[in-house]
Chimera marker file (.cmm) of the C-alpha trace (Angstrom):
<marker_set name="trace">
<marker id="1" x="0.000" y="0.000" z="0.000" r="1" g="1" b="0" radius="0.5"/>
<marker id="2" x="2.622" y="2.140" z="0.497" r="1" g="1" b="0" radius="0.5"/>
<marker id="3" x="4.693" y="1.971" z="-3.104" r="1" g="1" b="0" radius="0.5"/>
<marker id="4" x="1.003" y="2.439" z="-4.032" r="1" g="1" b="0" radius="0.5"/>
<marker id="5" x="0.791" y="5.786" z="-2.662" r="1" g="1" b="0" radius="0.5"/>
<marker id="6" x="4.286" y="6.352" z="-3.352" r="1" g="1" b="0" radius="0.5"/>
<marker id="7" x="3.753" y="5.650" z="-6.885" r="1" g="1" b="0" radius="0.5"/>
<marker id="8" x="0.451" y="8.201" z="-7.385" r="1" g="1" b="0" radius="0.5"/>
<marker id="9" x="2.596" y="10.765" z="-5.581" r="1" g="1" b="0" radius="0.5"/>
<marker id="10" x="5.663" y="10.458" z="-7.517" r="1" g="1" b="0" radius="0.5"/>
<marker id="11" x="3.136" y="9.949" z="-10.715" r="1" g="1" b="0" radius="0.5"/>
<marker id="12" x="1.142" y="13.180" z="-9.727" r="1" g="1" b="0" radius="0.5"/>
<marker id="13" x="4.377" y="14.646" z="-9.099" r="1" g="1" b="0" radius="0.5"/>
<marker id="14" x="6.146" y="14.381" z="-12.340" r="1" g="1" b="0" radius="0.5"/>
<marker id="15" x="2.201" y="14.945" z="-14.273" r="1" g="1" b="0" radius="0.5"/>
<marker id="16" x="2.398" y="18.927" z="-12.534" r="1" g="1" b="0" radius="0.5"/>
<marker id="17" x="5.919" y="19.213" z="-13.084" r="1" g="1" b="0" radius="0.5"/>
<marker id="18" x="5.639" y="18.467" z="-17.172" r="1" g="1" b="0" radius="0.5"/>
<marker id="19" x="2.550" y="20.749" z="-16.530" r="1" g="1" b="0" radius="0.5"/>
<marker id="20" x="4.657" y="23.289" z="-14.702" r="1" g="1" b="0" radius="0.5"/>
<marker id="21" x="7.473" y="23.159" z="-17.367" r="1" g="1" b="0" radius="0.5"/>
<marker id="22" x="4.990" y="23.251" z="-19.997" r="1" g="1" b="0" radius="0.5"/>
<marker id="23" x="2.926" y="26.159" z="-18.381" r="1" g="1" b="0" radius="0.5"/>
<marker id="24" x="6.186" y="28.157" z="-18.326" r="1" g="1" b="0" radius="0.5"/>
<marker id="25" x="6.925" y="28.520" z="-21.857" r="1" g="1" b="0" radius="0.5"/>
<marker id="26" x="3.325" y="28.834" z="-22.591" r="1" g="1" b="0" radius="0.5"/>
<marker id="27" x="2.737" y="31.705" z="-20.274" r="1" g="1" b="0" radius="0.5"/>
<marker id="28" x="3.495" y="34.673" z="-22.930" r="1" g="1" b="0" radius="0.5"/>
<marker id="29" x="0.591" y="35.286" z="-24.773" r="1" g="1" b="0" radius="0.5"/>
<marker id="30" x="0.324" y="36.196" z="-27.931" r="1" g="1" b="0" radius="0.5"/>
<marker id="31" x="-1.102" y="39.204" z="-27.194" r="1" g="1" b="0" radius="0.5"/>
<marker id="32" x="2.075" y="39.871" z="-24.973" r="1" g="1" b="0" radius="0.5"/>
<marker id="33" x="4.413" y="39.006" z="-27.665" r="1" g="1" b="0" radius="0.5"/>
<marker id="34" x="2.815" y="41.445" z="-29.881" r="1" g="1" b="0" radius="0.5"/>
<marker id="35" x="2.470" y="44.778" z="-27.581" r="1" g="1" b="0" radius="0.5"/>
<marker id="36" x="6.292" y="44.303" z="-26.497" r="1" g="1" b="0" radius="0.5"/>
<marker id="37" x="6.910" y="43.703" z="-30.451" r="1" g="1" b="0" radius="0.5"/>
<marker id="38" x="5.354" y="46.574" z="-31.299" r="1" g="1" b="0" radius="0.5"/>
<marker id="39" x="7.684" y="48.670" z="-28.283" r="1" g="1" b="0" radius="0.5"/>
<marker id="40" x="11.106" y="47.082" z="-29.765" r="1" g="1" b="0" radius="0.5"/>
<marker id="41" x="9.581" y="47.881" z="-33.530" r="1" g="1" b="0" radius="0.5"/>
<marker id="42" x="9.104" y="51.575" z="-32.304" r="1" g="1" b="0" radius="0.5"/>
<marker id="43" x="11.905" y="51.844" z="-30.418" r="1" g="1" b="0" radius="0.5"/>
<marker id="44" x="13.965" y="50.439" z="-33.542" r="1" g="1" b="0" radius="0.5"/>
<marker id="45" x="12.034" y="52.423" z="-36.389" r="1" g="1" b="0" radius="0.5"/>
<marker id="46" x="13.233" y="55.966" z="-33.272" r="1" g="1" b="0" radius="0.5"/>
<marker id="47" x="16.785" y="54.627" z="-33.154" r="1" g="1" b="0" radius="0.5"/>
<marker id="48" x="16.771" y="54.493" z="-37.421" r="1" g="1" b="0" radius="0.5"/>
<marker id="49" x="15.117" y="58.252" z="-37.732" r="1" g="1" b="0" radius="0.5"/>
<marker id="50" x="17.812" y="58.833" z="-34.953" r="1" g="1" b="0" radius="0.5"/>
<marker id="51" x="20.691" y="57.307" z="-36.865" r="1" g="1" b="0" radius="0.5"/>
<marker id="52" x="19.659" y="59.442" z="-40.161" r="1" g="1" b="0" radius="0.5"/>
<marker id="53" x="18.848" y="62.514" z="-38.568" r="1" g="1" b="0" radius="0.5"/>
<marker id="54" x="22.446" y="62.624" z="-37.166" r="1" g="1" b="0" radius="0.5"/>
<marker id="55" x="24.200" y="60.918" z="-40.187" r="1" g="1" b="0" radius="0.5"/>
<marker id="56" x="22.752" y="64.186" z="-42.289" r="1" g="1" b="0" radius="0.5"/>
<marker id="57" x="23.736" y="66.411" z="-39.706" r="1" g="1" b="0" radius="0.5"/>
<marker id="58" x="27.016" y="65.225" z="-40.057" r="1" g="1" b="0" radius="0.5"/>
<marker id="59" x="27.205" y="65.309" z="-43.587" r="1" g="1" b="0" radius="0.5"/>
<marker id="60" x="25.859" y="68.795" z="-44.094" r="1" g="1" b="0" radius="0.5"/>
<marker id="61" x="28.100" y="70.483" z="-41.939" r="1" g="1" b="0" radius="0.5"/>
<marker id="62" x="30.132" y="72.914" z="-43.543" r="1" g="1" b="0" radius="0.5"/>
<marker id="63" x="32.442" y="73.214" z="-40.945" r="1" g="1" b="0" radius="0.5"/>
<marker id="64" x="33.523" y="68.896" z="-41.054" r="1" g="1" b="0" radius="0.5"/>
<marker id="65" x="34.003" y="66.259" z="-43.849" r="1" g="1" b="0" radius="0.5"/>
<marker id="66" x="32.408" y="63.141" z="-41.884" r="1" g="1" b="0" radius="0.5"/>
<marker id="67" x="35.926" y="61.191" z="-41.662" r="1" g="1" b="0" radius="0.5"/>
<marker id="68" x="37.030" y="64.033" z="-39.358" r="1" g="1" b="0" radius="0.5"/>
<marker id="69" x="33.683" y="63.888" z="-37.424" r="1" g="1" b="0" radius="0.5"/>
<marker id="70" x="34.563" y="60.294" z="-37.054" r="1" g="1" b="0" radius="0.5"/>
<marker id="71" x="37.933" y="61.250" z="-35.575" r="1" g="1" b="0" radius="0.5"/>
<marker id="72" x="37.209" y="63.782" z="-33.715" r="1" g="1" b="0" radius="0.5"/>
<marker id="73" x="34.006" y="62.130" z="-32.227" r="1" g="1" b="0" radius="0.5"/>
<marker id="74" x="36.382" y="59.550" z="-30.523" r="1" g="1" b="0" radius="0.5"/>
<marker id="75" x="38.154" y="62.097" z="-28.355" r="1" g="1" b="0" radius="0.5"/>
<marker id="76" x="35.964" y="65.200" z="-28.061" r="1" g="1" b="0" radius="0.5"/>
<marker id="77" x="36.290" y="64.965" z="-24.456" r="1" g="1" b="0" radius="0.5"/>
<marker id="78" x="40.001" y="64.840" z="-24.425" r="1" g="1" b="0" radius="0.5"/>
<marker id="79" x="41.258" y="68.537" z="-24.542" r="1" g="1" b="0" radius="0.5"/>
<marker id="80" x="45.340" y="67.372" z="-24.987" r="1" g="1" b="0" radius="0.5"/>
<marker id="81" x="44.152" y="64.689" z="-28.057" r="1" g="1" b="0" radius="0.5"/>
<marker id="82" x="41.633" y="67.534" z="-29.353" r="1" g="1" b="0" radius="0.5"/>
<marker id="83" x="44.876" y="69.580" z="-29.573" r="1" g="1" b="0" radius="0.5"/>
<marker id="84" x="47.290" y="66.857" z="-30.782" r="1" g="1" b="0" radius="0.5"/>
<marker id="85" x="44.568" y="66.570" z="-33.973" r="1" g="1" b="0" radius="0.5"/>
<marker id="86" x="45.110" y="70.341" z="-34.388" r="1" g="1" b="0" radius="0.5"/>
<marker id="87" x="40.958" y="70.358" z="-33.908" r="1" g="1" b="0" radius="0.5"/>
<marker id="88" x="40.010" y="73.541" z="-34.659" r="1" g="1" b="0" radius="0.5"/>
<marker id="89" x="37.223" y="75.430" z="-32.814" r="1" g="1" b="0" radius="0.5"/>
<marker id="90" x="35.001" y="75.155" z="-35.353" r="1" g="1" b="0" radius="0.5"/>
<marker id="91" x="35.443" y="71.627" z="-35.753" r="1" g="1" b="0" radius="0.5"/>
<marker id="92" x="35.028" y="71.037" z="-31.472" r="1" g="1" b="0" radius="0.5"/>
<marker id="93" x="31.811" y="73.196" z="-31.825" r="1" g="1" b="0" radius="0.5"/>
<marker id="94" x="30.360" y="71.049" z="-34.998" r="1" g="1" b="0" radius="0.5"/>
<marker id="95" x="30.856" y="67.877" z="-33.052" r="1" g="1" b="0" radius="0.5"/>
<marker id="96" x="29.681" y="69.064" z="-30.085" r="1" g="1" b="0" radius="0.5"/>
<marker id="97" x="26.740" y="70.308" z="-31.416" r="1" g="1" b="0" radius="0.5"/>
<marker id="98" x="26.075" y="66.914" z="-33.116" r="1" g="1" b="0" radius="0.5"/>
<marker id="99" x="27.125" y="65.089" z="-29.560" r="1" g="1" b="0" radius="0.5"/>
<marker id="100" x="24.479" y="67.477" z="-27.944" r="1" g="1" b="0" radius="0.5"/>
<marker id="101" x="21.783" y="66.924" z="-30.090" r="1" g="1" b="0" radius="0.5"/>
<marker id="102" x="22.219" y="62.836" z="-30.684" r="1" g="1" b="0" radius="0.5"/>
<marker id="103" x="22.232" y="62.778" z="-26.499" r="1" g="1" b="0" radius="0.5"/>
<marker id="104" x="19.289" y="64.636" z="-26.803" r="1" g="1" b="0" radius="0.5"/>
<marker id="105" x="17.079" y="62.837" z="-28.889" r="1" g="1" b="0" radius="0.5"/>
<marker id="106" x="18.439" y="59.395" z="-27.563" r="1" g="1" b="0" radius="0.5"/>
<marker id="107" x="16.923" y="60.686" z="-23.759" r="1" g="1" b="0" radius="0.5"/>
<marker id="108" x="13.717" y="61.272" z="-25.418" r="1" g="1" b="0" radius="0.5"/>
<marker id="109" x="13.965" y="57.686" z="-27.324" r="1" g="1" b="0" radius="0.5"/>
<marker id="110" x="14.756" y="56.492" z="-23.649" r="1" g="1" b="0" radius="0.5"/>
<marker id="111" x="11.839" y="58.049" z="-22.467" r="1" g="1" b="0" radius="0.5"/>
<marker id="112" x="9.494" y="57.172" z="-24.960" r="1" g="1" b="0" radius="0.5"/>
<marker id="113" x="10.394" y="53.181" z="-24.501" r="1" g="1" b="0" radius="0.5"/>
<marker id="114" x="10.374" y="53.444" z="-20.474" r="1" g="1" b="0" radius="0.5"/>
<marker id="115" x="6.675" y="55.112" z="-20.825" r="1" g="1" b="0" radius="0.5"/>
<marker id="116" x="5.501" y="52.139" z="-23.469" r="1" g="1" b="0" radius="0.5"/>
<marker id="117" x="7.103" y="49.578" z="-21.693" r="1" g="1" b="0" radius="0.5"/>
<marker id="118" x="5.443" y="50.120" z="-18.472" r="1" g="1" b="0" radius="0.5"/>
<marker id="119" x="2.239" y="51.470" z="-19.106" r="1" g="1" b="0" radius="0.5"/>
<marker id="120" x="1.524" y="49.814" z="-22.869" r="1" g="1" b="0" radius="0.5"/>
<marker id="121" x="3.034" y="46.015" z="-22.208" r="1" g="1" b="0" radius="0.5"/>
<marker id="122" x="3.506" y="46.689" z="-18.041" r="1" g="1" b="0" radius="0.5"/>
<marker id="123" x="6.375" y="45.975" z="-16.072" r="1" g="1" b="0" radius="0.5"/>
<marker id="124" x="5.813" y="42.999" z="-15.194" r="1" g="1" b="0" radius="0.5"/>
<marker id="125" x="4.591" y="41.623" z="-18.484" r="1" g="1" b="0" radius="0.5"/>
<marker id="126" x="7.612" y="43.086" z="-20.488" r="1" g="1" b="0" radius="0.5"/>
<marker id="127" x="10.041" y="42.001" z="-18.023" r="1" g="1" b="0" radius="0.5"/>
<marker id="128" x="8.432" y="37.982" z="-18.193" r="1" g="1" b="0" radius="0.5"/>
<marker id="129" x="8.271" y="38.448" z="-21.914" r="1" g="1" b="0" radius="0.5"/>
<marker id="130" x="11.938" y="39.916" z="-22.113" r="1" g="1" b="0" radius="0.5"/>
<marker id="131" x="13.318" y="36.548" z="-19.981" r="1" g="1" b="0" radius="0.5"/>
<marker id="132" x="11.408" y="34.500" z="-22.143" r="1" g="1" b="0" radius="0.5"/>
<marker id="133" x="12.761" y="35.885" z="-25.026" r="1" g="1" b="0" radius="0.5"/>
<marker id="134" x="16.127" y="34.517" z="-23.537" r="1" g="1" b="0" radius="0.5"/>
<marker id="135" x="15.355" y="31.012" z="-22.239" r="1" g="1" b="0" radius="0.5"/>
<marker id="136" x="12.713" y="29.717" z="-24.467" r="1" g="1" b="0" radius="0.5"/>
<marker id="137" x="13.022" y="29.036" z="-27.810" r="1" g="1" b="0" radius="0.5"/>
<marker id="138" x="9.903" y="28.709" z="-28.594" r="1" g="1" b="0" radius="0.5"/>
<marker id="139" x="8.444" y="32.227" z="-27.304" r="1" g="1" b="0" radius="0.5"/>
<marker id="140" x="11.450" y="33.355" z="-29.201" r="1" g="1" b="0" radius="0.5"/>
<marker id="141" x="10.058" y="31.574" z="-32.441" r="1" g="1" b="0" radius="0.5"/>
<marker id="142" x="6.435" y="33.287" z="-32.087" r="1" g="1" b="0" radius="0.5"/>
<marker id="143" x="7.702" y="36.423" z="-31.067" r="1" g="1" b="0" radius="0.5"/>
<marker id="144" x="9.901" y="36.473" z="-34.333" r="1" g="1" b="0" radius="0.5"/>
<marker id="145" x="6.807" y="35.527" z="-36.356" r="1" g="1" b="0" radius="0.5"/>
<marker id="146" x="4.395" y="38.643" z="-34.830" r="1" g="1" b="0" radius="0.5"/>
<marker id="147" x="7.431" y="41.251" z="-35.047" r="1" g="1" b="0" radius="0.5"/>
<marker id="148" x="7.974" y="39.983" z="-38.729" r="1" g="1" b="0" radius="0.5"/>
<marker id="149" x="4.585" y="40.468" z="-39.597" r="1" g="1" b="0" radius="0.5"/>
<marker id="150" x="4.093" y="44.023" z="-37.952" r="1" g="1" b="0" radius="0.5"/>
<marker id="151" x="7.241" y="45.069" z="-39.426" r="1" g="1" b="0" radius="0.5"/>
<marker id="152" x="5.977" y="43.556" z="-42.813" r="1" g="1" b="0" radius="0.5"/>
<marker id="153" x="2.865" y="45.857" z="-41.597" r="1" g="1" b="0" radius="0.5"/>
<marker id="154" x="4.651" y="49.081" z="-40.974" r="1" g="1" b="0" radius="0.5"/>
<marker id="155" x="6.691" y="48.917" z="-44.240" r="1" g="1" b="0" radius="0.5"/>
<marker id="156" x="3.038" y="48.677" z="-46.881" r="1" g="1" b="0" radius="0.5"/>
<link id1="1" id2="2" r="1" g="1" b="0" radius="0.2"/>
<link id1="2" id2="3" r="1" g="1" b="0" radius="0.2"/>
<link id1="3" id2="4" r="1" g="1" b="0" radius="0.2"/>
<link id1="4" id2="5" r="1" g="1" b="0" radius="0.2"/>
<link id1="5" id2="6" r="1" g="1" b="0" radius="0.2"/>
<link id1="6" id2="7" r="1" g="1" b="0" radius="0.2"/>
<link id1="7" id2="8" r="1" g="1" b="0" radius="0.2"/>
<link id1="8" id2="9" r="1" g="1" b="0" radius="0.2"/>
<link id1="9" id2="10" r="1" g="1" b="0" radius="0.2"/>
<link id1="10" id2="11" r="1" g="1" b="0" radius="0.2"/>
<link id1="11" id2="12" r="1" g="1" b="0" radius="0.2"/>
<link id1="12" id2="13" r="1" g="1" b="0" radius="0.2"/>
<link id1="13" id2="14" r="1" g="1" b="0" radius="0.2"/>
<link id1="14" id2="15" r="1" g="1" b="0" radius="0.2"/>
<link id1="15" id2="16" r="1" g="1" b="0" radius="0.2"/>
<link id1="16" id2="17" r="1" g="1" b="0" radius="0.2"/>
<link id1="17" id2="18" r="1" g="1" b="0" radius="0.2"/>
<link id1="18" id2="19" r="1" g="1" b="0" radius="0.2"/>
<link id1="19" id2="20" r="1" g="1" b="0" radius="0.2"/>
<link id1="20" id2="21" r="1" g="1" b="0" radius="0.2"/>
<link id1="21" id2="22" r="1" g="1" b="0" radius="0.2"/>
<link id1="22" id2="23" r="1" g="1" b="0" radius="0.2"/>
<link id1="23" id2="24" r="1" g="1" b="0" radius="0.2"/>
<link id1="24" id2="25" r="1" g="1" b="0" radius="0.2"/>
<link id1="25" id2="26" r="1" g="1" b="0" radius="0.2"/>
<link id1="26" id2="27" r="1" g="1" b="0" radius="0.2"/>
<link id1="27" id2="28" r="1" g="1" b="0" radius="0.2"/>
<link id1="28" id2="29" r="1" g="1" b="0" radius="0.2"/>
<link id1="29" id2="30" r="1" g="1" b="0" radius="0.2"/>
<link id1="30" id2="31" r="1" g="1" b="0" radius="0.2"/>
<link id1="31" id2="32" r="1" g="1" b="0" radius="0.2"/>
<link id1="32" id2="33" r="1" g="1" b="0" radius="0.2"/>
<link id1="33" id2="34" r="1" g="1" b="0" radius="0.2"/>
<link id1="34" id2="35" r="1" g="1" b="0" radius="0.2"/>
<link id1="35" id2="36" r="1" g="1" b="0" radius="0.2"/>
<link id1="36" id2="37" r="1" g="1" b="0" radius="0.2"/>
<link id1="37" id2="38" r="1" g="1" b="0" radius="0.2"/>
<link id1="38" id2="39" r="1" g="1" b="0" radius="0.2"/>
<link id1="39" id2="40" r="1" g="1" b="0" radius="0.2"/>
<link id1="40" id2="41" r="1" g="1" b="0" radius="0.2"/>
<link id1="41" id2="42" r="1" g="1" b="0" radius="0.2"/>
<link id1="42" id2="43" r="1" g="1" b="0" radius="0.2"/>
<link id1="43" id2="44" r="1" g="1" b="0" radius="0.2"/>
<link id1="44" id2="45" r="1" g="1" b="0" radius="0.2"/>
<link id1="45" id2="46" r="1" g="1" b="0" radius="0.2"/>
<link id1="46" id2="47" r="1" g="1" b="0" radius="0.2"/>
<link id1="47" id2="48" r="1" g="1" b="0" radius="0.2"/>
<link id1="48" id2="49" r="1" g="1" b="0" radius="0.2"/>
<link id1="49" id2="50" r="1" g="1" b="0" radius="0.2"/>
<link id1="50" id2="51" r="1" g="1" b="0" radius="0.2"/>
<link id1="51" id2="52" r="1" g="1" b="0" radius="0.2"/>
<link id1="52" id2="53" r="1" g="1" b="0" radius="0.2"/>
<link id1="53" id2="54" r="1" g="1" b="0" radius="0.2"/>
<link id1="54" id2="55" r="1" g="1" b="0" radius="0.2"/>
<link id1="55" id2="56" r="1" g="1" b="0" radius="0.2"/>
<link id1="56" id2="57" r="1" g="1" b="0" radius="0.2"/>
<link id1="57" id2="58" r="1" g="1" b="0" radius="0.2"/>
<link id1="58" id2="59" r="1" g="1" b="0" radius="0.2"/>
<link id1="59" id2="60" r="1" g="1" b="0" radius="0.2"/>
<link id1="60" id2="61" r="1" g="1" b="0" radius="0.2"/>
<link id1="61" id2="62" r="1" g="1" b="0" radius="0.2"/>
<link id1="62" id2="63" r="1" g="1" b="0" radius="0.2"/>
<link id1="63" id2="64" r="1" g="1" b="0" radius="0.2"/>
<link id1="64" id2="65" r="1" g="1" b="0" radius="0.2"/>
<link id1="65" id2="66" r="1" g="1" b="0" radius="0.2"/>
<link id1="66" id2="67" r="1" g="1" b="0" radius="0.2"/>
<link id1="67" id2="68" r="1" g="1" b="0" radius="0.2"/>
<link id1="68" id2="69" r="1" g="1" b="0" radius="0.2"/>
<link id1="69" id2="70" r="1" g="1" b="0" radius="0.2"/>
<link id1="70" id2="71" r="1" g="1" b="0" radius="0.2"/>
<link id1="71" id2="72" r="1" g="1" b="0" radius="0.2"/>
<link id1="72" id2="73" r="1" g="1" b="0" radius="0.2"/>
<link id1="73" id2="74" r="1" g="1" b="0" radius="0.2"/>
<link id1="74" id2="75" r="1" g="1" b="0" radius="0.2"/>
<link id1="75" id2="76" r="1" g="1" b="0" radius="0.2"/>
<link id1="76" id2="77" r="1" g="1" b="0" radius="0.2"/>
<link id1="77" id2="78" r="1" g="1" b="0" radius="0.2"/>
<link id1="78" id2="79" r="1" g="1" b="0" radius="0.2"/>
<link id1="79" id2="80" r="1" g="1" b="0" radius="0.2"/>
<link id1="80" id2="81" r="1" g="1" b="0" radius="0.2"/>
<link id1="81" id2="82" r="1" g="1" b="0" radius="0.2"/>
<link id1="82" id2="83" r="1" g="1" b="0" radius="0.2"/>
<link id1="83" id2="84" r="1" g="1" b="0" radius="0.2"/>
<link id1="84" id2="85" r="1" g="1" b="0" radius="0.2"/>
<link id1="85" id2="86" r="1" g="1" b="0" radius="0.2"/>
<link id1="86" id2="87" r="1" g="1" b="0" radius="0.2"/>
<link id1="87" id2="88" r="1" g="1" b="0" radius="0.2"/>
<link id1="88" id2="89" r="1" g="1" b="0" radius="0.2"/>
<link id1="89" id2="90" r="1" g="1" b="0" radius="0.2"/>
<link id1="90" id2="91" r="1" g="1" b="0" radius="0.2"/>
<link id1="91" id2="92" r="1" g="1" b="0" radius="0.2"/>
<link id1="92" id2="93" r="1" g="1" b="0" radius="0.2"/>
<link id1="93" id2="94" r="1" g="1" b="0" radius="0.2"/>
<link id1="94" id2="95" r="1" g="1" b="0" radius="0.2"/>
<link id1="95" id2="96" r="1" g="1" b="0" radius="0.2"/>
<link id1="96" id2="97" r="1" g="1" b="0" radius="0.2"/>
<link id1="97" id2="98" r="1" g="1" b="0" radius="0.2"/>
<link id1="98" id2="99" r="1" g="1" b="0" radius="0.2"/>
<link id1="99" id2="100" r="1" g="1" b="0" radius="0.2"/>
<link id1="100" id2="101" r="1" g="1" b="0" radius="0.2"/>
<link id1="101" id2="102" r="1" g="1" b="0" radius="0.2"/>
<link id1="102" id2="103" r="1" g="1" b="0" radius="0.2"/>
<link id1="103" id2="104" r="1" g="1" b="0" radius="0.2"/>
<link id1="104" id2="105" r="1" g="1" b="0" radius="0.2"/>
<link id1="105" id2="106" r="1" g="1" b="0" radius="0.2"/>
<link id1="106" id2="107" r="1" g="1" b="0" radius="0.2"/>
<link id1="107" id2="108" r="1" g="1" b="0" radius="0.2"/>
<link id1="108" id2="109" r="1" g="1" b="0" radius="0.2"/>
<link id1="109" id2="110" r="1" g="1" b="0" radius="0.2"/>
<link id1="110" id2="111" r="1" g="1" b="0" radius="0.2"/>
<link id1="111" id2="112" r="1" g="1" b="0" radius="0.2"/>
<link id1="112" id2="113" r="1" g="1" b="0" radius="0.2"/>
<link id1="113" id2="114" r="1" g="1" b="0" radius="0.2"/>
<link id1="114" id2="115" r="1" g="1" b="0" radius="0.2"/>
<link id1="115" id2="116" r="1" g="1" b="0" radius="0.2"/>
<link id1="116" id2="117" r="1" g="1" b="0" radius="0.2"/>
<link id1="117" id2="118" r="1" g="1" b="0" radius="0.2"/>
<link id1="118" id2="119" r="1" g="1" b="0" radius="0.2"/>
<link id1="119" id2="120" r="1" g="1" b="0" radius="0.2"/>
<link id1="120" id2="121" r="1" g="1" b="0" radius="0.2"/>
<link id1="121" id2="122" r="1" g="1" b="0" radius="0.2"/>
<link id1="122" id2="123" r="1" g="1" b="0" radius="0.2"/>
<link id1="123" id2="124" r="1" g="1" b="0" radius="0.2"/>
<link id1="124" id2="125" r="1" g="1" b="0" radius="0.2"/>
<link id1="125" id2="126" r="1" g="1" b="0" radius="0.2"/>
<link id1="126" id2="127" r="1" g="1" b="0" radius="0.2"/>
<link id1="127" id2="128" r="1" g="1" b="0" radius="0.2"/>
<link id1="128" id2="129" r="1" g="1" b="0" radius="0.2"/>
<link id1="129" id2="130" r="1" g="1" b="0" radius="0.2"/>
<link id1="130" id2="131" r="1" g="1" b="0" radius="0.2"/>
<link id1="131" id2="132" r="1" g="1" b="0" radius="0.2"/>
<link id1="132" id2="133" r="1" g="1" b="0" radius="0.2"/>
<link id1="133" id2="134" r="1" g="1" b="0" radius="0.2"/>
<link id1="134" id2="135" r="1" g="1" b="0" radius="0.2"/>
<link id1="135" id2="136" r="1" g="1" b="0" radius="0.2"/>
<link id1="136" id2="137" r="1" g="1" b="0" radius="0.2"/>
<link id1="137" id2="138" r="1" g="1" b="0" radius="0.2"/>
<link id1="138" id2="139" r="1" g="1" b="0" radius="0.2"/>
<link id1="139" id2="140" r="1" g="1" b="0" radius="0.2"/>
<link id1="140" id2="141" r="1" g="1" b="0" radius="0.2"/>
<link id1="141" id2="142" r="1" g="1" b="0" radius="0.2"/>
<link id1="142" id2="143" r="1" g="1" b="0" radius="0.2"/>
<link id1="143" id2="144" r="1" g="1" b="0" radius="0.2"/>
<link id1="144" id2="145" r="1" g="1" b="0" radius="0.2"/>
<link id1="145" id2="146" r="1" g="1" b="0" radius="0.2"/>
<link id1="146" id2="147" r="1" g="1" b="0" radius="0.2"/>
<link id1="147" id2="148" r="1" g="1" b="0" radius="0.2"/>
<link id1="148" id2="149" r="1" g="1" b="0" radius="0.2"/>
<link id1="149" id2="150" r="1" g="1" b="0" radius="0.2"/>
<link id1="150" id2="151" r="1" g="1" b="0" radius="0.2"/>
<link id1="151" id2="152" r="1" g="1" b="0" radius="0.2"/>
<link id1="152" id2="153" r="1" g="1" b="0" radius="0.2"/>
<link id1="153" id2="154" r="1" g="1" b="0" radius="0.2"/>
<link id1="154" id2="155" r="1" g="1" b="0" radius="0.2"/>
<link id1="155" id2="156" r="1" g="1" b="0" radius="0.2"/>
</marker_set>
């Protein structure tokens, strides 16, 4: 009698834990997948605009070719290599400027994400979604799938 309650136990056991196990991959919804899709899609498509806004700042600034806003980029906070590249203060101003505005818009694109993540997906929700996203392949599979399709979405 007792290996026969020892055997429903350990059978009831190991019947929740595949349940458990299953349960925990399957706990994302859908629905979850998609709102904290459509966060990393908006925070990408901000990043882009971001990225294009400053690359044509850069490039039609009279005052720098782009290789030496490259260079001087690097070390715009270093006043002895700022002098070492003979910098001139034009140049210092045009990156700064540049540096200024790209910190700028990138505390806004902070902003903007912190706001959709919590309120839009919630805290919670994005952060189970988010460790997901890193432990189970499958999640990571479906959430590929729904940010494929909204991106296919956004770009029509």
């Amino acid at each position: 009698m007792k290996s026969f309650k020892f055997l429903t136990f350990a059978l009831a056991f190991f019947t929740l834990s595949a349940s458990y196990a299953q349960d925990a991959s399957e706990s994302v919804t859908d629905e979850e997948l998609r709102k904290y899709a459509v966060v990393m899609d908006s925070v990408d498509h901000m990043s882009k605009n971001l990225l294009e806004t400053i690359t044509e700042l850069v490039m039609s600034n009279d005052q720098i070719s782009a290789a030496r806003y490259n260079d001087l980029n690097k070390i715009i906070d270093d006043e002895a290599k700022l002098k070492e590249a003979e910098a001139t203060p034009e140049e210092i101003a045009a990156v700064k400027e540049v540096v200024k505005r790209k910190e700028e818009e990138t505390a806004k694109i902070q902003e903007i994400f912190m706001t959709l993540a919590t309120e839009y997906v919630g805290a919670a929700t994005y952060n189970k979604v988010k460790k997901a996203l890193g432990s189970d392949p499958d999640t990571k599979t479906r959430y590929e799938a729904i940010l494929a399709e909204l991106t296919k979405d956004n770009s029509n």
